[in-house]
N, C-alpha and C positions, 0 to 999 in steps of 0.2 A: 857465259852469257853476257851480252852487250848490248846496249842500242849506241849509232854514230849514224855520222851525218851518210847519208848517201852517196854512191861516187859512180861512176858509167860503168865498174865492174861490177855492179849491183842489178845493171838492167834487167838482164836475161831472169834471175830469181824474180826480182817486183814483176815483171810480167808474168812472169807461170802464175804468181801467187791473183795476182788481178785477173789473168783471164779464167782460173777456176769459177772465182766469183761471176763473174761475167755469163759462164757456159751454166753454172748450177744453183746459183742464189740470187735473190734481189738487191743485193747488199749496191750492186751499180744497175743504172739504168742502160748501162750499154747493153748492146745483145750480138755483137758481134766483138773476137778477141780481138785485141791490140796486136800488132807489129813490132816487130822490135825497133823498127824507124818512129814510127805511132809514139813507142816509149818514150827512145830517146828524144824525141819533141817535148815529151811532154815534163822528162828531168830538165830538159834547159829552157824550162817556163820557171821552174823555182830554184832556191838559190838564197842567200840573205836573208831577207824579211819570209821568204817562201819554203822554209827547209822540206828535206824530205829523210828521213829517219826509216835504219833499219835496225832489226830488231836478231840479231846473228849469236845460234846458240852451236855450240859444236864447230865452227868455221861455215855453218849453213844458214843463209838468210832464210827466217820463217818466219817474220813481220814486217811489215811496214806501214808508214804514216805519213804524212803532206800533210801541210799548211799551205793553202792556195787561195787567190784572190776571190773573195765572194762578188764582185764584180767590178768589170773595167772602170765605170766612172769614176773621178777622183773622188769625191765626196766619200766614196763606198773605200779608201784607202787605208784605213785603221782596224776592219770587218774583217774577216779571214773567216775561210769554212776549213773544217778539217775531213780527214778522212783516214782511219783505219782498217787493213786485211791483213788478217795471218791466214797463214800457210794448216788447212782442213785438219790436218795431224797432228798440229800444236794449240787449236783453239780451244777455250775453257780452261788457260793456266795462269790465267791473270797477266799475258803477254799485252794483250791491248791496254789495260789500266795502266802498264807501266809504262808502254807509248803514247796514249793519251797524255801523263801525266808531263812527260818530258815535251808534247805539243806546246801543251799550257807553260809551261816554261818556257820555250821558246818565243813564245805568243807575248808573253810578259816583258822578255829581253829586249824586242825590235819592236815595243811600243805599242803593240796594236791595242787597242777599246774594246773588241768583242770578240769571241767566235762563236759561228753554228755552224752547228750540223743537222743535217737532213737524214732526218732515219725511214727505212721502209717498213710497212706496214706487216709483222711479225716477227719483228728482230728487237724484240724483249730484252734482251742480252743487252746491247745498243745502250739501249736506254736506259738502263736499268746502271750500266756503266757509266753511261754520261753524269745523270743527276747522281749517281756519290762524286763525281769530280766538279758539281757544285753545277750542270747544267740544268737550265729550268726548260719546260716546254713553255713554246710560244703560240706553236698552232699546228694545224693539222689540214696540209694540203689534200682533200679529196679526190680519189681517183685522178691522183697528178702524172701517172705513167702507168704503159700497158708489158707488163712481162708474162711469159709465158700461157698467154691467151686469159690474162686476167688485171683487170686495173684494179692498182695497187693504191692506199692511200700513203702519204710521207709526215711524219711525225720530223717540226722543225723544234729543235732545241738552240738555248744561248745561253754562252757564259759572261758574262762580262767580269771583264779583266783588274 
C-alpha cells in the first residue's frame, strides 16, 4: 500500500473510480462520465501547487485525491478545494483519511492558507472525515444542485492551514 503523486498511467483507473461516482452517488455533480481525453485535461490542470494523489494497494489504484484551484481569480490563490474517491470495494478502510491527510500536507508544503470542501447532502462519512482532520463547517448551500431527480443540499467545510 502506497499513496504517490499521480502520473498519465494513472488515468484509465482515476476515471473508472470518478465515473462510478458520477453513474451512482452524489459525491460529484456531474452526471454524465468523463472521457479519458475529459481526464487527461483534467491531470494537466494540476501538477505543483495542484497535486493529484493516488492511493495503489496490490499494484491497483483504488483512491484518489486532488488539490485544485477553488477559483481562477488571483486573490482566491492561496484557497484550494480538495476532493476524494475510492474505488466502491475499498471504501470504509480508512483509505480516504490517509489521503486526505497527505492533501493537507501537501497544502501545507506549497503554501496555500486554506482548503474546502464541499460535501453533498448525505455523505456523513465526508464529514465526519473531514472535521477529525480539523475541518470546521462553514455553511450549508441549499438545494445547490439537482441529482437524480432530487435537489440536494452541499455542506461547505474549511481548514485553514
Amino acid at each position: 500500500m502506497s499513496i504517490r503523486l499521480a502520473d498519465i498511467k494513472d488515468i484509465a483507473d482515476i476515471m473508472e473510480i470518478y465515473n462510478e461516482a458520477v453513474l451512482n452517488t452524489t459525491a460529484t455533480f456531474d452526471t454524465e462520465p468523463r472521457t479519458i481525453e475529459q481526464q487527461k485535461e483534467w491531470l494537466d490542470q494540476h501538477g505543483g501547487k495542484y497535486p493529484v494523489l493516488v492511493y495503489e494497494s496490490d499494484g491497483i489504484v483504488v483512491g484518489w485525491a486532488s488539490l485544485s484551484r477553488w477559483n481562477e481569480r488571483p486573490a482566491y490563490s492561496n484557497t484550494v478545494e480538495n476532493s476524494i474517491y475510492i474505488r466502491k470495494d475499498y471504501r470504509r478502510r480508512g483509505i480516504g483519511r490517509m489521503l486526505l491527510g497527505e492533501l493537507i500536507s501537501y497544502a501545507v508544503k506549497y503554501g496555500h492558507h486554506t482548503i474546502i470542501s464541499r460535501i453533498a447532502e448525505g455523505n456523513e462519512t465526508s464529514i465526519k472525515m473531514h472535521r477529525e482532520a480539523g475541518f470546521d463547517i462553514i455553511g450549508v448551500m441549499k438545494e445547490a444542485g439537482m441529482k437524480f431527480g432530487r435537489y440536494i443540499d452541499v455542506t461547505i467545510m474549511q481548514k485553514m492551514l
